[in-house]
C-alpha positions as CSV (number, residue, x, y, z in Angstrom):
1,X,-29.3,-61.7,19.4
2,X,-29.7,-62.2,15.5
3,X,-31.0,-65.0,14.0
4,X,-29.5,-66.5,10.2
5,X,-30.3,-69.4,8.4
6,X,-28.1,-71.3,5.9
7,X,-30.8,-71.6,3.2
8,X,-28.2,-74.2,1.7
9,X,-28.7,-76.3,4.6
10,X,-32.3,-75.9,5.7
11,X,-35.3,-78.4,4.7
12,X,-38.2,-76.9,5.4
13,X,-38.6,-79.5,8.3
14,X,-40.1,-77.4,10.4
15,X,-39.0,-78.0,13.8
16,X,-37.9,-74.4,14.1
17,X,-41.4,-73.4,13.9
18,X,-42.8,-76.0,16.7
19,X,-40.3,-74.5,18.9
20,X,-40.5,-70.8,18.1
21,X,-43.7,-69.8,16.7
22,X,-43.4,-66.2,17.2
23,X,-40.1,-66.3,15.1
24,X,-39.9,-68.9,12.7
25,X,-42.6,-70.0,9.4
26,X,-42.6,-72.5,7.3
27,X,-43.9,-72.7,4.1
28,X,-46.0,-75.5,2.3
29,X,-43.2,-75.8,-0.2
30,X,-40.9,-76.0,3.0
31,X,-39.4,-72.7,2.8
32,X,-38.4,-71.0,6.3
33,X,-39.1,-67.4,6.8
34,X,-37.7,-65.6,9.9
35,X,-40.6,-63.6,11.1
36,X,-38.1,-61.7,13.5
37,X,-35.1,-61.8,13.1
38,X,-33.8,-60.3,16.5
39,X,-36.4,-61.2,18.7
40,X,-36.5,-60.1,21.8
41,X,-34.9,-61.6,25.0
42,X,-37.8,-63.0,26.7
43,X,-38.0,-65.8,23.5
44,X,-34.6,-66.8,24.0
45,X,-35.2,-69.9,25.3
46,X,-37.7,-70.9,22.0
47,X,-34.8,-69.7,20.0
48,X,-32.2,-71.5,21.2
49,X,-34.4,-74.8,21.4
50,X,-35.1,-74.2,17.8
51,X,-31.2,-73.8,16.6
52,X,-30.8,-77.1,19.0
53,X,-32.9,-79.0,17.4
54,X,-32.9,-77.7,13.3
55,X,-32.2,-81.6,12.3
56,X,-30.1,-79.8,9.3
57,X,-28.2,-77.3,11.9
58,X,-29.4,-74.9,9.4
59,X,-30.1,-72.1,12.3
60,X,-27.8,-70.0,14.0
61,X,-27.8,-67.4,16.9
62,X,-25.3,-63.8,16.6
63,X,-25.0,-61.8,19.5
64,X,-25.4,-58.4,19.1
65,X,-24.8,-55.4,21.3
66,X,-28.2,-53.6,22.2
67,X,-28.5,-50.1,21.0
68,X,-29.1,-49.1,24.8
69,X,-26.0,-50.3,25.2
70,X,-23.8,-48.8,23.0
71,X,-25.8,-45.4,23.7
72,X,-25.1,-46.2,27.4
73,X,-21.3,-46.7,26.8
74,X,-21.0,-43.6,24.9
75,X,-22.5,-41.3,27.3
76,X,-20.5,-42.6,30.2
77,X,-17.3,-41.6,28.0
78,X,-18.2,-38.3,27.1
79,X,-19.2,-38.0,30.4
80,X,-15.9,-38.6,32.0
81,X,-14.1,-36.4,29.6
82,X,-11.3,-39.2,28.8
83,X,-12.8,-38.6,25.0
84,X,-12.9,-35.6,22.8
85,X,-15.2,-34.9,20.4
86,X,-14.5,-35.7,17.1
87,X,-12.5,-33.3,15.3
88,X,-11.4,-31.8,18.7
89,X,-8.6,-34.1,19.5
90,X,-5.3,-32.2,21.0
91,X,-6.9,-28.7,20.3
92,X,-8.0,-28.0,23.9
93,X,-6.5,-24.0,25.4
94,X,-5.2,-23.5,21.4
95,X,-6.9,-20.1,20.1
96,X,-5.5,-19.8,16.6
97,X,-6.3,-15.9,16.5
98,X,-4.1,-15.5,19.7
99,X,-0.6,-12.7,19.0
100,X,2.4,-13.5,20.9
């Protein structure tokens, strides 16, 4: 998950910060900062209470795919062999020095 604010719509109310400490600061002049912005899954919950209940709805979760993921998805297709390498595509038993 990322986390984006619309600095157009937020007030510097705060609430963000009450419900996510670890992620969210607010400033005296009422200026959020996102102290991570992809924080990890076990603040979810804070997170999610915090977009709730932004009185300006100036908070917003992305989901992202986790690099273990993608990492994961490539080595299963390499490993199966339904993908070349790239640059190899459609050259597999070609030998361009073979005579006929």
């Amino acid at each position: 998950m990322r986390i984006v604010v619309d600095r157009d719509l937020c007030q510097g109310h705060g609430v963000c910060e009450s419900e996510a400490p670890a992620v969210f600061a607010v400033s005296t002049q009422h200026v959020v900062e996102i102290l991570d912005d992809t924080p990890p899954a076990g603040l979810r919950a804070q997170v999610e209470a915090a977009v709730t209940f932004c009185p300006t709805h100036a908070l917003r979760i992305e989901e992202t795919v986790a690099a273990e993921e993608t990492v994961a998805a490539e080595e299963t297709v390499a490993a199966d062999g339904t993908v070349a390498a790239a640059g190899t595509e459609g050259t597999a038993g070609t030998d361009d020095n073979e005579e006929d």
